[in-house]
N, CA, C and O atoms as CSV, one atom per row, in Angstrom:
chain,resi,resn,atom,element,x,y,z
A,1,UNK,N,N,-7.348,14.036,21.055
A,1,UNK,CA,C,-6.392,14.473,22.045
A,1,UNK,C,C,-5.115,13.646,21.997
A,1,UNK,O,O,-4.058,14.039,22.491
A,2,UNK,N,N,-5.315,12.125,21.186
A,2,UNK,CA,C,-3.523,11.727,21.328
A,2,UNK,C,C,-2.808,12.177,20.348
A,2,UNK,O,O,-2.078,11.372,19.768
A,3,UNK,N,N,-2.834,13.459,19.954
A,3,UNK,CA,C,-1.814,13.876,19.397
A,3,UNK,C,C,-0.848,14.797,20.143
A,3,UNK,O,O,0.208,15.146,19.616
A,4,UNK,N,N,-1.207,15.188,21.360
A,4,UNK,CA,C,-0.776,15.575,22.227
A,4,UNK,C,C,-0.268,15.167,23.142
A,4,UNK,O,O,0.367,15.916,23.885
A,5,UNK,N,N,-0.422,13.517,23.432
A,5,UNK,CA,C,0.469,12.773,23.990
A,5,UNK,C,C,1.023,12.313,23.693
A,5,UNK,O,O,0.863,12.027,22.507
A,6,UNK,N,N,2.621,11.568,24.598
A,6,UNK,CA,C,3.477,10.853,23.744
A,6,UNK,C,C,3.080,9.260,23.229
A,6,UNK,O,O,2.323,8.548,23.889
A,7,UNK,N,N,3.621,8.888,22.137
A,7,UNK,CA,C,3.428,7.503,21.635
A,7,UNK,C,C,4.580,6.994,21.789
A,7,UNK,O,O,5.682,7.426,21.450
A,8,UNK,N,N,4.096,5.457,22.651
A,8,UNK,CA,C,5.181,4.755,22.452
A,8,UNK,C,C,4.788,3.473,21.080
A,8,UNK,O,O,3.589,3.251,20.913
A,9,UNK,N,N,5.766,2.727,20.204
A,9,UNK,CA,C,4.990,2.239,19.153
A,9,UNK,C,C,6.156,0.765,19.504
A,9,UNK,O,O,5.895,-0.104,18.672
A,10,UNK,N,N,7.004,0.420,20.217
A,10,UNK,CA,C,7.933,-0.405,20.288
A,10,UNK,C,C,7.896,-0.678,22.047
A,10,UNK,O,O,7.824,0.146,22.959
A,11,UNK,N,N,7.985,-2.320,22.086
A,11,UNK,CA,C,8.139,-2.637,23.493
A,11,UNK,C,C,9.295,-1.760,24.462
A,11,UNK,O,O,9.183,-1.302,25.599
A,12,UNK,N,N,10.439,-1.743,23.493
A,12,UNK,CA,C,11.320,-0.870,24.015
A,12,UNK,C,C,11.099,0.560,24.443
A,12,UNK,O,O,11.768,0.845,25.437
A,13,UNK,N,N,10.537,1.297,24.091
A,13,UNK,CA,C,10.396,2.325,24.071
A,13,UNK,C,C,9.350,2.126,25.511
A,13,UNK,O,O,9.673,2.786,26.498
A,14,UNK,N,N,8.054,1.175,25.615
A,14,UNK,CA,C,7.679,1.032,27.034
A,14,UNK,C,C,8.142,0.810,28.193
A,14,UNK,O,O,7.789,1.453,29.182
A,15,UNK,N,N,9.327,-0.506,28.214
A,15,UNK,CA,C,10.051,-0.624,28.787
A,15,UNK,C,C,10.775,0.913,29.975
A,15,UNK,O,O,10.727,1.191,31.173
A,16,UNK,N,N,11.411,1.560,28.645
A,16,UNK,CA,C,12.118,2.366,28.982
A,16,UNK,C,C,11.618,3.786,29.550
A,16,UNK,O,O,12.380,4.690,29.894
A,17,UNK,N,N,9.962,3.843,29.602
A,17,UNK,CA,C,9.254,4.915,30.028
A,17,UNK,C,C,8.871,4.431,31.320
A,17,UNK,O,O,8.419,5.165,32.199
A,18,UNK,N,N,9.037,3.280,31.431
A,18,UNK,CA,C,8.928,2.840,32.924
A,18,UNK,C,C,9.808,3.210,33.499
A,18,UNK,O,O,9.850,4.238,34.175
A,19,UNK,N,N,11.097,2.031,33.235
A,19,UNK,CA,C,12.080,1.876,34.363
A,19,UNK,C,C,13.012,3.230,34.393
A,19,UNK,O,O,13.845,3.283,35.297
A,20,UNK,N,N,12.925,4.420,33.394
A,20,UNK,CA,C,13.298,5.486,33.312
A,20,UNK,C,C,12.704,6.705,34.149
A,20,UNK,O,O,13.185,7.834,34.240
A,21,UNK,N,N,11.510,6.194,34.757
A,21,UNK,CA,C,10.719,7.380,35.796
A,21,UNK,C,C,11.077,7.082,37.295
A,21,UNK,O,O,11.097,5.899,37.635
A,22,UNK,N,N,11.305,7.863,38.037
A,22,UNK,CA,C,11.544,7.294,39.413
A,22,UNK,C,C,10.778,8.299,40.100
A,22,UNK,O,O,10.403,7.845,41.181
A,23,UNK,N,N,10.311,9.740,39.866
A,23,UNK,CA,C,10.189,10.391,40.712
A,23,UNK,C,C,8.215,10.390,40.252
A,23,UNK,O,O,7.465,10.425,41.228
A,24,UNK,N,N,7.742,10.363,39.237
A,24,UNK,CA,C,6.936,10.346,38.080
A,24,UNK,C,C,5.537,8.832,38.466
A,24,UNK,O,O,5.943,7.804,39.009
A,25,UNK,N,N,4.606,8.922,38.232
A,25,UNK,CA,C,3.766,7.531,37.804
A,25,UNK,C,C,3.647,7.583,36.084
A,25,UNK,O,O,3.303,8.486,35.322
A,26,UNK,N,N,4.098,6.184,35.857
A,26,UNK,CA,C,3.770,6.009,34.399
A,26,UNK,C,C,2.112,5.675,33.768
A,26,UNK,O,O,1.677,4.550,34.014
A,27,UNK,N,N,1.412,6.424,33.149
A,27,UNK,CA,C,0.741,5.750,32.763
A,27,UNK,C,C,0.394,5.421,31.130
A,27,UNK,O,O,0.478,6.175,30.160
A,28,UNK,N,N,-0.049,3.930,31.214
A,28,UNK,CA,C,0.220,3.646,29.828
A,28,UNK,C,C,-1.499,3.573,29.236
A,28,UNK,O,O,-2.378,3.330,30.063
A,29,UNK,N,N,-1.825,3.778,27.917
A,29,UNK,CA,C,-2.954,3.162,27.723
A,29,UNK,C,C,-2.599,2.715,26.337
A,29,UNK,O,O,-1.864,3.361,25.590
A,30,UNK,N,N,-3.163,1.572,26.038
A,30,UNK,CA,C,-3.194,0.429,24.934
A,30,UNK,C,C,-4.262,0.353,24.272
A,30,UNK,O,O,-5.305,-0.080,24.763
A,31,UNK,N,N,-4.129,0.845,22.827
A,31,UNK,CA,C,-5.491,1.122,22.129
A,31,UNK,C,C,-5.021,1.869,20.536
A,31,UNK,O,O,-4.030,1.774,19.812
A,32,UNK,N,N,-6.131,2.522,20.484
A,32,UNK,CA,C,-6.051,3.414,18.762
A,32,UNK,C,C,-6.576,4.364,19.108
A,32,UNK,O,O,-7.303,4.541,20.085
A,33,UNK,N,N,-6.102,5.347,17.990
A,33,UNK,CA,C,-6.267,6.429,18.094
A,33,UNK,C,C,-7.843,6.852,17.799
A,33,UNK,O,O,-8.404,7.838,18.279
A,34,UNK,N,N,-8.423,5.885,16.904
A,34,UNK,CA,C,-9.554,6.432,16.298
A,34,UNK,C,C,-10.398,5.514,17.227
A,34,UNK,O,O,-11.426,5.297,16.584
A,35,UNK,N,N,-10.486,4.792,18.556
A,35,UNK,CA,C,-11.502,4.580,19.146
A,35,UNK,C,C,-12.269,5.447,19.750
A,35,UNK,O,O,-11.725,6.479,20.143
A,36,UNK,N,N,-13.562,5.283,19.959
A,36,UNK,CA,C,-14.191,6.668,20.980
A,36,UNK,C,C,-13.936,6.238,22.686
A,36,UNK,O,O,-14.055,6.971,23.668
A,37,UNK,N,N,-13.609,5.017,22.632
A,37,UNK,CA,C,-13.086,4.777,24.169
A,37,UNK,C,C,-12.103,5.717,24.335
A,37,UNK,O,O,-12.177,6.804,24.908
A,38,UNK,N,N,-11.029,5.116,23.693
A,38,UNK,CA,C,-9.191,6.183,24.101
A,38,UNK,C,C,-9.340,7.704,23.731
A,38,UNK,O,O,-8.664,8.634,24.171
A,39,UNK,N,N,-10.342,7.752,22.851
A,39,UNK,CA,C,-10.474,9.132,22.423
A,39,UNK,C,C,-10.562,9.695,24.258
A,39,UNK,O,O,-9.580,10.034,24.918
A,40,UNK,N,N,-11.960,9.658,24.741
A,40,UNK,CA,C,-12.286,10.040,25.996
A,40,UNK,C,C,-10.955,9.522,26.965
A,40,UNK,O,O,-10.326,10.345,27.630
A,41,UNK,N,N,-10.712,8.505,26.964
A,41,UNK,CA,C,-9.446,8.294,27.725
A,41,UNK,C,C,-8.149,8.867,27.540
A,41,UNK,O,O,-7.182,8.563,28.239
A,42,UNK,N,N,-8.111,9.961,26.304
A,42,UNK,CA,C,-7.224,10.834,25.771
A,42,UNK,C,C,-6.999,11.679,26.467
A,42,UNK,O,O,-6.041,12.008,27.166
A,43,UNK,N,N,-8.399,12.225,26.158
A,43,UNK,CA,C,-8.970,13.578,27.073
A,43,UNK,C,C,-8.883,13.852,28.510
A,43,UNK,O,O,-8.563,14.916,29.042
A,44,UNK,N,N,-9.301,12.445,29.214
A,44,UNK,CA,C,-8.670,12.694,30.401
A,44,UNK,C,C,-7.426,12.853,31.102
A,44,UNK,O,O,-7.043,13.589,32.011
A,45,UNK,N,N,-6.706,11.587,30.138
A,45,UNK,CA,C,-5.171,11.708,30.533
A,45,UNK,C,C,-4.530,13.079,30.978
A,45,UNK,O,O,-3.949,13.509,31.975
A,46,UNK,N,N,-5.025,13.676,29.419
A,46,UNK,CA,C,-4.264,15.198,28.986
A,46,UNK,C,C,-4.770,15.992,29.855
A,46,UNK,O,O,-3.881,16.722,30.292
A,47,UNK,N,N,-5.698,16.188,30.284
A,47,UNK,CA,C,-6.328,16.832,31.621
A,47,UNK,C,C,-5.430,17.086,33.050
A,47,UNK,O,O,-5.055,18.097,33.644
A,48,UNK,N,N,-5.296,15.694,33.266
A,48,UNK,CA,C,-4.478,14.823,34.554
A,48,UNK,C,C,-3.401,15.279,34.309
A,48,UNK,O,O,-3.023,16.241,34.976
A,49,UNK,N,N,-2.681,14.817,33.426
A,49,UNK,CA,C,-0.894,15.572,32.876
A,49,UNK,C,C,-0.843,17.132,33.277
A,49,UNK,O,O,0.026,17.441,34.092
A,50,UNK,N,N,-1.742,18.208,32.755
A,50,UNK,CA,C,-1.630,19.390,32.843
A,50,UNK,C,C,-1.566,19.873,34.677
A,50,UNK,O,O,-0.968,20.839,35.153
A,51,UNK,N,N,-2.080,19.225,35.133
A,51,UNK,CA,C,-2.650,19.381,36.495
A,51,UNK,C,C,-1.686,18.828,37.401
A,51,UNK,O,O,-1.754,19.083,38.604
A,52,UNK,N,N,-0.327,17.707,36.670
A,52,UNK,CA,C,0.578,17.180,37.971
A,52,UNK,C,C,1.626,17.896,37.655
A,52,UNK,O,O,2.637,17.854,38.357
């Protein structure tokens, strides 16, 4: 499922998905793609996203 979400790959780019949301909650998760943790934590995200 994280191919369907966005990647950030540079501090900057985190930075700026923060302090760039005001109306929004950011959420970040820190990991790989090929874990089976983030995998499932993929899945939910993308779930959650569709639904706000």
């Amino acid at each position: 499922m994280s191919y369907v979400l966005p990647h950030l790959h540079y501090g900057w780019q985190v930075d700026q998905a923060i302090l760039s949301e005001e109306d929004r909650v950011v959420v970040i998760r820190f990991g790989h793609d090929w874990d089976p943790t983030c995998m499932k934590m993929d899945e939910v995200l993308y779930m959650v996203a569709l639904n706000l």
